[in-house]
C-alpha positions as CSV (number, residue, x, y, z in Angstrom):
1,X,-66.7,157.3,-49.6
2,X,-69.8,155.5,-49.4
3,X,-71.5,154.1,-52.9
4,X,-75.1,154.9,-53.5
5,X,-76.3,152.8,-56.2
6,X,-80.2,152.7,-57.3
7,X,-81.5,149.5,-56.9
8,X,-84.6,149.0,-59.4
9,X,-86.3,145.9,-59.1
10,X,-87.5,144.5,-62.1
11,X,-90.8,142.1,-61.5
12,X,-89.9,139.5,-64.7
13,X,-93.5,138.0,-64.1
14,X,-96.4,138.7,-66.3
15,X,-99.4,136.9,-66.6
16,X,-102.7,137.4,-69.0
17,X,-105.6,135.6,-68.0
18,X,-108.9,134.9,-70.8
19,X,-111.9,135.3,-69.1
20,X,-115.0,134.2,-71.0
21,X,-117.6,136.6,-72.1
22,X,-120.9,136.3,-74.2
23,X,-119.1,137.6,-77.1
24,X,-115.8,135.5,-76.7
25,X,-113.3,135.7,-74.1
26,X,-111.3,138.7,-72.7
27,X,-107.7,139.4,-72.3
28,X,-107.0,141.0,-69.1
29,X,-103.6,142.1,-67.8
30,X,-103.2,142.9,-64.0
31,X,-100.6,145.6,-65.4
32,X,-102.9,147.1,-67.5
33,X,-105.7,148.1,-65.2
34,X,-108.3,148.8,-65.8
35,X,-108.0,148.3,-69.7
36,X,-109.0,144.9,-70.8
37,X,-108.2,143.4,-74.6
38,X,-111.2,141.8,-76.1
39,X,-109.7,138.7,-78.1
40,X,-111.7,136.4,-80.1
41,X,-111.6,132.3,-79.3
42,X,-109.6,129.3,-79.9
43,X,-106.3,130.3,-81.5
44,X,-106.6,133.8,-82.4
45,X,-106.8,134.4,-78.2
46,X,-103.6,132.4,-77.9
47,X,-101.9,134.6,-80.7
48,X,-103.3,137.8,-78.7
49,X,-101.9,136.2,-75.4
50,X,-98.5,135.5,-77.0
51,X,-98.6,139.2,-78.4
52,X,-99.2,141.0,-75.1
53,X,-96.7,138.7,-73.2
54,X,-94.1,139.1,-75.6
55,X,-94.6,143.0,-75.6
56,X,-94.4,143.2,-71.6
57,X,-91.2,141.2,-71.8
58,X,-89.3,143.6,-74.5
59,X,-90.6,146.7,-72.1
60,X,-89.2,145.0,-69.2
61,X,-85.7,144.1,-71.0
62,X,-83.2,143.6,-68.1
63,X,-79.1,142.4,-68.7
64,X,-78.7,138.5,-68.1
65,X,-76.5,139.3,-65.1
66,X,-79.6,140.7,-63.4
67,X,-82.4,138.1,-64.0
68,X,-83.1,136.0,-61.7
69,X,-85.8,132.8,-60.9
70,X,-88.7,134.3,-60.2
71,X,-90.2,130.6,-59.2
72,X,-87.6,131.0,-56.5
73,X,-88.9,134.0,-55.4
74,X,-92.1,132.8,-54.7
75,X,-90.9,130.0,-52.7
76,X,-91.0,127.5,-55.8
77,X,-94.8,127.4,-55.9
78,X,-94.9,127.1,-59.7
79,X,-94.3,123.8,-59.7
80,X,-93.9,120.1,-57.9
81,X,-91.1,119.9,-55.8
82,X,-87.3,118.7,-57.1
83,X,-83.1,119.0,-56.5
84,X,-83.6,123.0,-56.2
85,X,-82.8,126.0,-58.6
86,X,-80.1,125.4,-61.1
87,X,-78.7,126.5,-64.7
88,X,-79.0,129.7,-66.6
89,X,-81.7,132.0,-66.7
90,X,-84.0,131.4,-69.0
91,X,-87.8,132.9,-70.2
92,X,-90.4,130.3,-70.1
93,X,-94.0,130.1,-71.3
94,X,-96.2,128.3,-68.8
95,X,-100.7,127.6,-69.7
96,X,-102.5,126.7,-66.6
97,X,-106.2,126.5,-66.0
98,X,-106.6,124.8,-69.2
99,X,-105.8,127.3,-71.1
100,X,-107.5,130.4,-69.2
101,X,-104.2,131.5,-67.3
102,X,-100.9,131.9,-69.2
103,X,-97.5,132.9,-67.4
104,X,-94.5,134.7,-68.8
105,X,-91.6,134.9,-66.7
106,X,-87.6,134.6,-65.9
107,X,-86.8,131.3,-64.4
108,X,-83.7,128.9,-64.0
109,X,-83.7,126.1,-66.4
110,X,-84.7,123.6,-63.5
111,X,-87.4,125.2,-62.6
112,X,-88.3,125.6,-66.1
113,X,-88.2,122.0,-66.8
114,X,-90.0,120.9,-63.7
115,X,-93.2,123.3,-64.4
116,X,-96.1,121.3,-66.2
117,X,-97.3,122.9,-69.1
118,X,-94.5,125.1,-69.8
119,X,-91.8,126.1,-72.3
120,X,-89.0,127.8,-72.9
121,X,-89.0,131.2,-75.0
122,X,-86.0,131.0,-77.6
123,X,-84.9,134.7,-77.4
124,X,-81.4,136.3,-78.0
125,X,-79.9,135.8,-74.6
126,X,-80.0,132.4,-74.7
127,X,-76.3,130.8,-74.2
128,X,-76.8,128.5,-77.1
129,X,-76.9,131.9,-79.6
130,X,-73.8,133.4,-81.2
131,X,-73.3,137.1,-80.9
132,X,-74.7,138.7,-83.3
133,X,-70.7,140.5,-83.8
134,X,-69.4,137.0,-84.7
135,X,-69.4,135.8,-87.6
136,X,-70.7,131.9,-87.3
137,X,-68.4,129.3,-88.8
138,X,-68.9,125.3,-89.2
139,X,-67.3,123.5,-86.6
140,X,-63.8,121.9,-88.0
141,X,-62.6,118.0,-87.0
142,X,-65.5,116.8,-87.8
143,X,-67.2,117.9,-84.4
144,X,-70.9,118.5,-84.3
145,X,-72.3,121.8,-83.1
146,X,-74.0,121.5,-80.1
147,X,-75.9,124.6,-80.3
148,X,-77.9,123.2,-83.2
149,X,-79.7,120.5,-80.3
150,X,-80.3,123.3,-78.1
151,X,-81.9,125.3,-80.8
152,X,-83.7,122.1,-82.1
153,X,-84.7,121.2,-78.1
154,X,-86.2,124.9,-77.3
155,X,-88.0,125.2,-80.2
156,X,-90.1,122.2,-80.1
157,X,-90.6,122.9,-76.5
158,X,-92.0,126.1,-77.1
159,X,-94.2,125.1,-80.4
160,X,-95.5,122.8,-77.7
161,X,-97.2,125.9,-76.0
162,X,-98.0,128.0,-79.1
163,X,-99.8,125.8,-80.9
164,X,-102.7,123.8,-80.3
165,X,-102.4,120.3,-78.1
166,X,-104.7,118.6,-81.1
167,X,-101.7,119.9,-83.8
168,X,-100.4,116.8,-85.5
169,X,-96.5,115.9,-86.3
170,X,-96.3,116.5,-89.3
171,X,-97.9,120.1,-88.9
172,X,-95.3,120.1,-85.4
173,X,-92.4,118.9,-88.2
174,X,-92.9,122.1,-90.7
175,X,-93.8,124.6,-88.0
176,X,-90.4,123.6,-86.5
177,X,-88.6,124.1,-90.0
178,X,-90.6,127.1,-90.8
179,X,-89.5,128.5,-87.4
180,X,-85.9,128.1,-87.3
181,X,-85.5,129.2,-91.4
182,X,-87.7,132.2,-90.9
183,X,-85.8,135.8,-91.1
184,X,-86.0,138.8,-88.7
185,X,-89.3,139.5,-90.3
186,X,-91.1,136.1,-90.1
187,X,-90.8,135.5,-93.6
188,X,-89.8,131.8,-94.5
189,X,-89.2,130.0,-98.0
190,X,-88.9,126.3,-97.8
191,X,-87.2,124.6,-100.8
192,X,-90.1,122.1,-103.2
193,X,-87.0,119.5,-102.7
194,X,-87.6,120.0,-98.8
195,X,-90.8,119.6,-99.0
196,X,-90.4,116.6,-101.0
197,X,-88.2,115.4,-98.4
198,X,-90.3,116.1,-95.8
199,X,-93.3,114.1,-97.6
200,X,-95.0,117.3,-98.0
201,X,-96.2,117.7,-101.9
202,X,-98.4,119.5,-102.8
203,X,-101.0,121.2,-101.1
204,X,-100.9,119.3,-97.9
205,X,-103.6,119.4,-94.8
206,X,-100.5,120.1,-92.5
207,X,-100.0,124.1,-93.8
208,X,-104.0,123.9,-93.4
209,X,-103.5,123.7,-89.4
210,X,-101.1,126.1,-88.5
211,X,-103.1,128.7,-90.7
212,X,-106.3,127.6,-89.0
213,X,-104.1,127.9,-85.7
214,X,-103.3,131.5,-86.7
215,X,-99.6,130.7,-86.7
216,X,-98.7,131.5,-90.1
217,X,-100.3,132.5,-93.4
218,X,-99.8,131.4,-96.9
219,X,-99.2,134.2,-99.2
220,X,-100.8,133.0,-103.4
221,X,-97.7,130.7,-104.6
222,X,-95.1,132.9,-107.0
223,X,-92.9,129.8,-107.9
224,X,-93.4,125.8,-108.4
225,X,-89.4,125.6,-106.5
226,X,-90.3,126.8,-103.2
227,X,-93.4,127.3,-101.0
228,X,-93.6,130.7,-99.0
229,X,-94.8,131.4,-95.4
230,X,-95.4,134.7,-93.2
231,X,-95.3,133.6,-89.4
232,X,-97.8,135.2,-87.2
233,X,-96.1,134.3,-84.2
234,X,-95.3,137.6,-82.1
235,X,-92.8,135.6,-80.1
236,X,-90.7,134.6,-83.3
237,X,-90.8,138.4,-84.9
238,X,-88.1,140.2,-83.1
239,X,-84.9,140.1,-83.9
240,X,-82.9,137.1,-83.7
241,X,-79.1,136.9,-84.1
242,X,-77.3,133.9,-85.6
243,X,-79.7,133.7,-88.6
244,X,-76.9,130.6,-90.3
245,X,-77.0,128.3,-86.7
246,X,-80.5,128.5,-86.7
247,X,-80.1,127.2,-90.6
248,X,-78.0,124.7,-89.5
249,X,-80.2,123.7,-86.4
250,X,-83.0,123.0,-89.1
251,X,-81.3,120.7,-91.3
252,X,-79.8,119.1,-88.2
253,X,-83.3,118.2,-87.3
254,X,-84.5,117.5,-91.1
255,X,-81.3,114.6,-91.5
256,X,-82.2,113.3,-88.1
257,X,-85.7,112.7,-89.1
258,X,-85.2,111.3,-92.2
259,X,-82.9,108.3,-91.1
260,X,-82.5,105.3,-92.8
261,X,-84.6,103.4,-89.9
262,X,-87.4,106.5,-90.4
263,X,-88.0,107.2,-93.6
264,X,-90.6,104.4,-94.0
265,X,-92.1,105.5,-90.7
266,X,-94.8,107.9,-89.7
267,X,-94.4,111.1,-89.3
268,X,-95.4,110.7,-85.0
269,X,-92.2,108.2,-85.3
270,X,-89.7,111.0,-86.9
271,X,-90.9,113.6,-84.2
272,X,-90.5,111.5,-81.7
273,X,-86.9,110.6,-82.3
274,X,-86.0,114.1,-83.0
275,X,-87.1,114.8,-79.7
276,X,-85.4,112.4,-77.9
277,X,-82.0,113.6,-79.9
278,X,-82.0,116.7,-78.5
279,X,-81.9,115.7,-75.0
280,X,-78.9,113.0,-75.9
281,X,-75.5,115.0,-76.0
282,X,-73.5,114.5,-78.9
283,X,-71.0,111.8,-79.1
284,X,-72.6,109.6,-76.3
285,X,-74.3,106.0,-76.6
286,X,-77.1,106.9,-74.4
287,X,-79.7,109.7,-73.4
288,X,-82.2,110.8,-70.5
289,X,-85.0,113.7,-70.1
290,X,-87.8,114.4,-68.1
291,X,-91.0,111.8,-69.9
292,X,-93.3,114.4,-69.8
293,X,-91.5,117.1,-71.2
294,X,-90.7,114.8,-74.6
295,X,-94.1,114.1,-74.7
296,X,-94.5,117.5,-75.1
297,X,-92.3,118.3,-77.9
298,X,-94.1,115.3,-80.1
299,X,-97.8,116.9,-78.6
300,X,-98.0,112.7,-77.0
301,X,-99.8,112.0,-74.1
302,X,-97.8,109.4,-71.9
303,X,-99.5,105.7,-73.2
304,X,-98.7,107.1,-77.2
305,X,-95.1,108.3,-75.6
306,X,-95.0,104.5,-74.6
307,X,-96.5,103.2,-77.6
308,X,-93.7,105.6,-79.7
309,X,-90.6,104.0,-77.8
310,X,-91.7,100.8,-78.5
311,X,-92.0,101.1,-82.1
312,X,-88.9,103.0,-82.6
313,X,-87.1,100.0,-80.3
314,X,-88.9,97.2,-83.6
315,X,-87.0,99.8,-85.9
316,X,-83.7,99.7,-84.7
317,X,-83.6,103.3,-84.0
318,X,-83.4,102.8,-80.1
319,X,-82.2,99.3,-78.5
320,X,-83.3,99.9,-74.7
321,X,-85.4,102.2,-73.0
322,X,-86.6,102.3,-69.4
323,X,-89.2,104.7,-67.7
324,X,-88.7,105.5,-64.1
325,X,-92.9,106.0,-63.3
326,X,-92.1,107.6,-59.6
327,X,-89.6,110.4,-60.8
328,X,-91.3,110.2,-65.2
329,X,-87.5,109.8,-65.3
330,X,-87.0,108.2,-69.5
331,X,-83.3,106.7,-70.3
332,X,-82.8,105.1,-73.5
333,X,-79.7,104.2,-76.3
334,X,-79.9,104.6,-79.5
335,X,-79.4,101.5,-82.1
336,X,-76.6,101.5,-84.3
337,X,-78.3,103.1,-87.4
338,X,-78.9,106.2,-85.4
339,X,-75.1,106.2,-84.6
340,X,-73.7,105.7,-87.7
341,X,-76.4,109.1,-89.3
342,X,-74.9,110.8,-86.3
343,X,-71.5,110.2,-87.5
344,X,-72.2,111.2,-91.5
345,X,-73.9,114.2,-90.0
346,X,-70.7,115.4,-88.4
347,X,-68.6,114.7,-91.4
348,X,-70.9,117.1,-93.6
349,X,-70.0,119.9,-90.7
């Protein structure tokens, strides 16, 4: 007997481009023709953009088994050439045309990582999430988790699409924080002994830019012991399982940022080494990444990515680095202090 199965092709591509008009630009959708968005400037578009994409994407839901790269599809056209399609599926956020053009769609985590400008969605699927069944439980022996890097890794590489390039660290420090302790409903409270932590007393200019980048609000303070935040960010307001590893994800982050080595630093020097400590797997005495897409995550341009290295290197926090210019290919170790945080951090597991 012969099988007949229907074969529906799901297109996991969508695209919203912001054409400028008189009164501010426009959001138009080649799936929604002929009906165009009108969307006010600067960050209020981007939220708009981030809105619509995110919408297409839960209309379009399709099982992991079934996504595929859609860079590959198009002959890899996305992006400049490298070793070919590889790793899971992922969703990744890409801005071209300065901002005009902006692309959601399903590619392998290659592809993802060789696109300029891009970033990857956390969403549900992703490997790194528990099951929303399974109850999560700290690791035992004294092992660290390695989701908490992955969680740590995608999120800053997607706040480096969502907000705006001109967003400073410490703004890029508490959006990351606000993110990964937020509920299912966007809703974050962030402890005043965080905050103190975090060097962030008081009324500080840093909540000032992500509301002026219309990625959160601030409700009227209730309580002196912790601040309170309502995210704005579509992307970030569906459900998301594993509610605890995202919990421990941000304190991963928060300890690895307040080092010994760090904590008399600059706020651009604790980014910086959180980013490169995601890309370093745990246990190991060294680390490598793509240049560009840790300078990225920290919202550097390459010469302050340069400048960053070297200072953490006078700190102690790294001991070598080296920066391959033909392939933006960046190796580095980690000093001593960094190992020894690393190994109180999986004691407290």
């Amino acid at each position: 007997m012969r099988l007949c199965t229907a074969n529906r092709t799901v297109p996991r591509t969508w695209t919203v481009e912001l054409r400028p008009q008189r009164c501010g630009p426009e959001l138009v959708c080649p799936r929604c023709r002929p009906v165009t968005t009108p969307a006010k400037g600067g960050a209020t578009a981007r939220s708009a953009v981030l809105a619509h994409l995110a919408r297409h994407a839960r209309l379009d839901a399709l099982p992991v088994h079934l996504r595929t790269c859609q860079c590959h599809e198009r002959g890899c056209r996305w992006h400049p050439r490298h070793r070919g399609c590889s790793g899971p599926i992922v969703l990744a956020l890409a801005r071209e045309q300065g901002g005009r053009l902006w692309r959601l769609a399903d590619v392998c985590t290659a592809c993802a990582g060789a696109t300029n400008h891009a970033a990857i969605v956390p969403e549900p699927q992703l490997a790194a999430a528990p099951s929303p069944h399974r109850k999560e439980a700290p690791t035992k022996n004294g092992t660290e988790d390695p989701s908490a890097r992955i969680r740590v890794r995608d999120m800053l590489s997607y706040l480096a699409v969502a907000l705006p390039s001109p967003t400073g660290p410490q703004a890029r420090l508490l959006a990351l924080q606000c993110a990964l302790r937020a509920d299912d409903h966007g809703r974050t409270q962030l402890p005043a002994g965080l905050l103190r932590g975090m060097h962030l007393n008081g009324e500080g200019v840093w909540w000032h830019e992500l509301e002026q980048a219309h990625w959160l609000h601030r409700p009227p303070p209730s309580s002196a012991d912790r601040a309170t935040a309502q995210l704005l960010d579509a992307t970030l307001l569906s459900p998301r399982p594993g509610r605890r590893g995202r919990a421990r994800a941000a304190d991963w982050a928060l300890r690895t940022a307040s080092a010994p080595a760090l904590r008399n630093q600059g706020s651009g020097l604790q980014l910086a080494a959180v980013a490169l400590a995601v890309h370093a797997s745990p246990g190991t005495t060294s680390g490598t990444a793509d240049a560009g897409q840790v300078a990225r995550s920290c919202g550097l341009t390459g010469d302050q990515l340069v400048r960053a290295l070297e200072q953490l290197t006078t700190t102690g926090v790294l001991t070598a680095w080296t920066l391959d210019a033909t392939m933006d290919d960046l190796a580095w170790q980690p000093g001593q202090t960094v190992n020894c945080v690393a190994a109180h951090q999986n004691t407290q597991q």
